[in-house]
VMD Tcl script that draws the C-alpha trace (Angstrom):
set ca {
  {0.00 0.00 0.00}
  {1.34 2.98 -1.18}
  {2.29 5.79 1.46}
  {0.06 9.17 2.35}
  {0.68 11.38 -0.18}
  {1.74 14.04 2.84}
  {4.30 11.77 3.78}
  {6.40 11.16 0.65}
  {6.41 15.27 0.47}
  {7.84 15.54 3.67}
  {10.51 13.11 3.27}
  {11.76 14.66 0.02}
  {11.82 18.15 1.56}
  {14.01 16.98 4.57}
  {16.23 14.62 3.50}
  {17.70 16.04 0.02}
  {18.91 19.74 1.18}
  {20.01 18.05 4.37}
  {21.72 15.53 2.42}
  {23.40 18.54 0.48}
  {24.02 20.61 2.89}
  {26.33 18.29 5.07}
  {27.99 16.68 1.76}
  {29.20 19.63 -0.01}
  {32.67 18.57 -0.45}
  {33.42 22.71 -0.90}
  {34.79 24.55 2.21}
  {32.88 27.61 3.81}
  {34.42 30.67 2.02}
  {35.20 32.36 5.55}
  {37.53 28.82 5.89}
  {39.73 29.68 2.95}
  {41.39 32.94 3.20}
  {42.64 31.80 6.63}
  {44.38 29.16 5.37}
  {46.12 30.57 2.48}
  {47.04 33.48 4.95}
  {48.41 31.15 7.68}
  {51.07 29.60 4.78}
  {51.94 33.24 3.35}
  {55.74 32.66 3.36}
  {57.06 36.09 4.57}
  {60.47 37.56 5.26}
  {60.92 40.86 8.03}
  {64.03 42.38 7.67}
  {64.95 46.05 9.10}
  {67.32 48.81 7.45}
  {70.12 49.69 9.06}
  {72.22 52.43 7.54}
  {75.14 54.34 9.16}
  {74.34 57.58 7.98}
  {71.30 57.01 9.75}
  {72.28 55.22 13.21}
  {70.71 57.38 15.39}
  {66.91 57.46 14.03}
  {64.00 54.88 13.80}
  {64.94 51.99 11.50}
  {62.10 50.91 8.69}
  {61.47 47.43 8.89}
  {60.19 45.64 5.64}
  {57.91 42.72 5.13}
  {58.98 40.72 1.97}
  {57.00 38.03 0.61}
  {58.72 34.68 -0.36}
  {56.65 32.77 -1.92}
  {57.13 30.49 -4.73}
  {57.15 32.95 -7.57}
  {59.80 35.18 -6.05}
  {62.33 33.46 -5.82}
  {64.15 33.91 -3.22}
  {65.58 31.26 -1.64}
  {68.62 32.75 0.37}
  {69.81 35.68 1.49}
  {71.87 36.95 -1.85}
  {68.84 36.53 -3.30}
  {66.51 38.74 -0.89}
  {69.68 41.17 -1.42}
  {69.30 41.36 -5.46}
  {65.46 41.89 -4.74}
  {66.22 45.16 -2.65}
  {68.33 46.35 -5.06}
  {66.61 45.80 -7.96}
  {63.32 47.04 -6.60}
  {65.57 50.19 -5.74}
  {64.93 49.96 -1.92}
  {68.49 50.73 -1.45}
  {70.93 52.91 -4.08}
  {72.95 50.04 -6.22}
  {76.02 52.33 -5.03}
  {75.91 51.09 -1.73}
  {76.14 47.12 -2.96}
  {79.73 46.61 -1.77}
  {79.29 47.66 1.49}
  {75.92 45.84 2.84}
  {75.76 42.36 4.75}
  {73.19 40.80 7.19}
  {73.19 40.20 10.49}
  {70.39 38.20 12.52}
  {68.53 40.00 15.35}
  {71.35 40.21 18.05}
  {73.78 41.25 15.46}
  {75.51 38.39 14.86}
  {77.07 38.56 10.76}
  {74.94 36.29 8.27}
  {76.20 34.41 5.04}
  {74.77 35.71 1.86}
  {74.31 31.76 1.20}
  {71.85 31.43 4.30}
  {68.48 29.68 3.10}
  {65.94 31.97 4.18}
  {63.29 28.58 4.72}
  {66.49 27.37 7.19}
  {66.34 30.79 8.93}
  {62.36 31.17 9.13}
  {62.79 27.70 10.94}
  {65.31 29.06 13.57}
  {62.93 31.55 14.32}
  {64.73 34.64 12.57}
  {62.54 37.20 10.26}
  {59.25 35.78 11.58}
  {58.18 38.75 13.61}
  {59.41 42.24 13.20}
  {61.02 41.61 16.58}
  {63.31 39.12 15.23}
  {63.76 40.47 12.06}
  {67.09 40.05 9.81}
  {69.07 43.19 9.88}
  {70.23 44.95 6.36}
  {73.42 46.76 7.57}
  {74.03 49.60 5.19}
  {77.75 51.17 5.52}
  {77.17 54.33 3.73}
  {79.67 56.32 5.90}
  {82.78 55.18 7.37}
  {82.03 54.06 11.08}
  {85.69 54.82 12.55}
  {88.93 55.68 11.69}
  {91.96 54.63 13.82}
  {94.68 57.05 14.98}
  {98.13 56.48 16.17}
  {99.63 59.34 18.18}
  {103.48 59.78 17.66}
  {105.57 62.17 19.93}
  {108.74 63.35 17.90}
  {110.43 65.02 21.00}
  {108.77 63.59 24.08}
  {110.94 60.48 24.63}
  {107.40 58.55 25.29}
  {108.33 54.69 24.84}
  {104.59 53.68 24.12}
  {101.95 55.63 22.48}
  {98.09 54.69 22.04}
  {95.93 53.57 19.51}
  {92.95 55.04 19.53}
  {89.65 54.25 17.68}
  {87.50 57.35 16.68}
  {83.79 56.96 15.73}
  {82.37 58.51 13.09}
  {79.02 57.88 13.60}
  {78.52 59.74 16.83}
  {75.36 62.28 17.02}
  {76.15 65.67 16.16}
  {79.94 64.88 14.84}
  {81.08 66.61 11.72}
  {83.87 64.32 10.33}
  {84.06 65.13 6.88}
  {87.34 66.37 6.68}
  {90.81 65.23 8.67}
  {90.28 68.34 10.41}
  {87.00 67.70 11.69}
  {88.97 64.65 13.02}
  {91.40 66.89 15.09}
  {89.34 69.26 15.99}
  {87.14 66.31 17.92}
  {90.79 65.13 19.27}
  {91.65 68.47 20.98}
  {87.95 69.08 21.94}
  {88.00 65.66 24.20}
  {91.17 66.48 25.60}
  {93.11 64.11 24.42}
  {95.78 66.37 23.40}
  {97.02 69.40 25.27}
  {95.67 72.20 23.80}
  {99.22 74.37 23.55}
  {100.10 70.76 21.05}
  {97.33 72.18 18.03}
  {99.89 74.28 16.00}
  {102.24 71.37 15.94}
  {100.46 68.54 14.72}
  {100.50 66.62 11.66}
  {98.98 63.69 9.67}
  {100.88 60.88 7.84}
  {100.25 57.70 6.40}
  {102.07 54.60 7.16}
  {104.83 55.58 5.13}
  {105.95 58.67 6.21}
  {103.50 60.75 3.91}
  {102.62 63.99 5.37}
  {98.36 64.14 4.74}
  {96.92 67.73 4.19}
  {93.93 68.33 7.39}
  {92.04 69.44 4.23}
  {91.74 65.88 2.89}
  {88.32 63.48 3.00}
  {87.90 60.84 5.81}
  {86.73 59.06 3.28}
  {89.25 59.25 0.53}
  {92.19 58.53 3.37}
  {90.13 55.30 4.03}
  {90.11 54.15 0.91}
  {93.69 54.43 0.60}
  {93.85 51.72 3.49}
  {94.53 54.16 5.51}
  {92.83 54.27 9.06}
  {91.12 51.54 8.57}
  {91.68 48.97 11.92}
  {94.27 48.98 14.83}
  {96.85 47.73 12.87}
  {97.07 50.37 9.99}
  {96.32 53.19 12.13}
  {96.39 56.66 10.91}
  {99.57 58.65 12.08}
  {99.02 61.47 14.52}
  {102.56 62.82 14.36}
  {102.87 65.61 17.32}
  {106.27 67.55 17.26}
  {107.08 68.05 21.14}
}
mol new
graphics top color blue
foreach p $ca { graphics top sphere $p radius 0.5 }
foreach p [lrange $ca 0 end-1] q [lrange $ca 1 end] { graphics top cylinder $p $q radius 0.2 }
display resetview
């Protein structure tokens, strides 16, 4: 005997959406955008230029996914560059260093470094040291007259706030101006290199750097001070 005809009705309506509904081998849309976001592959990293050592750095959020490319850190490099992020000038004298400052090879895998917990927050992201000024410049103060057996070596920072240091000048002008030299010693001072060549006060930081000069403890700049 064949069912009520109410009855067959109100099995079809509950059982086939039901059926559906439950089924549906699509996700909820709200399901899917957190997902894809959770396995964004992303890279912080923070600027860190000399020139600019004593303001806020800009950190950077870099996305490594699959069609960029970049697998270590040379590669992130040639990204900031080529994007123009940083002035291609500056590409000899940049490096990384992780969050505490410790150096970085260029061949790091950034998937290696993600995993270590470095450039996953912008608390732990990878620094992008940028040496567009000289940072120090060592001096070696020589008495001609003075009979002193042992004279110092003395680092000088160039990246102090407020400190011109364009010039040699500059750099003995911020000698006498800490005391480190009696003050009656400024007319009879003179700069040399390691060879005996006397160095005109006039002359760039930066080009006497670049001659070698100055550049760590053991090929200091010559102070020569005739007392």
């Amino acid at each position: 005997m064949a069912a009520p005809a109410h009855c067959t009705s109100t099995a079809s309506v509950r059982c086939i959406p039901t059926t559906l509904a439950h089924c549906a081998p699509v996700a909820p849309a709200h399901c899917t955008p957190v997902a894809s976001a959770n396995c964004a592959p992303e890279l912080w990293i923070t600027y860190h230029q000399a020139s600019r050592s004593h303001k806020q750095v800009t950190a950077q959020l870099i996305d490594i996914g699959d069609g960029a490319n970049l697998f270590d850190l040379e590669d992130v490099l040639d990204h900031v560059f080529q994007q123009g992020f940083v002035d291609a000038k500056w590409r000899s004298v940049v490096w990384w260093e992780d969050c505490t400052a410790v150096r970085l090879k260029a061949c790091s895998t950034v998937q290696d470094l993600l995993a270590r917990g470095a450039g996953n927050t912008p608390e732990t992201a990878l620094h992008l040291v940028i040496a567009d000024i000289p940072l120090a410049i060592w001096v070696h103060y020589e008495y001609m007259h003075a009979g002193h057996q042992y004279t110092a070596t003395q680092r000088i920072r160039l990246d102090l706030p407020n400190f011109k240091c364009e010039r040699l000048a500059h750099i003995t002008n911020h000698i006498f101006a800490k005391g480190y030299l009696p003050s009656k010693a400024r007319p009879l001072v003179c700069w040399k290199s390691a060879c005996g060549k006397v160095i005109d006060e006039c002359t760039k930081v930066e080009e006497v750097l670049s001659w070698g000069e100055g550049v760590c403890d053991g090929k200091p700049l010559r102070l020569v001070i005739d007392l």
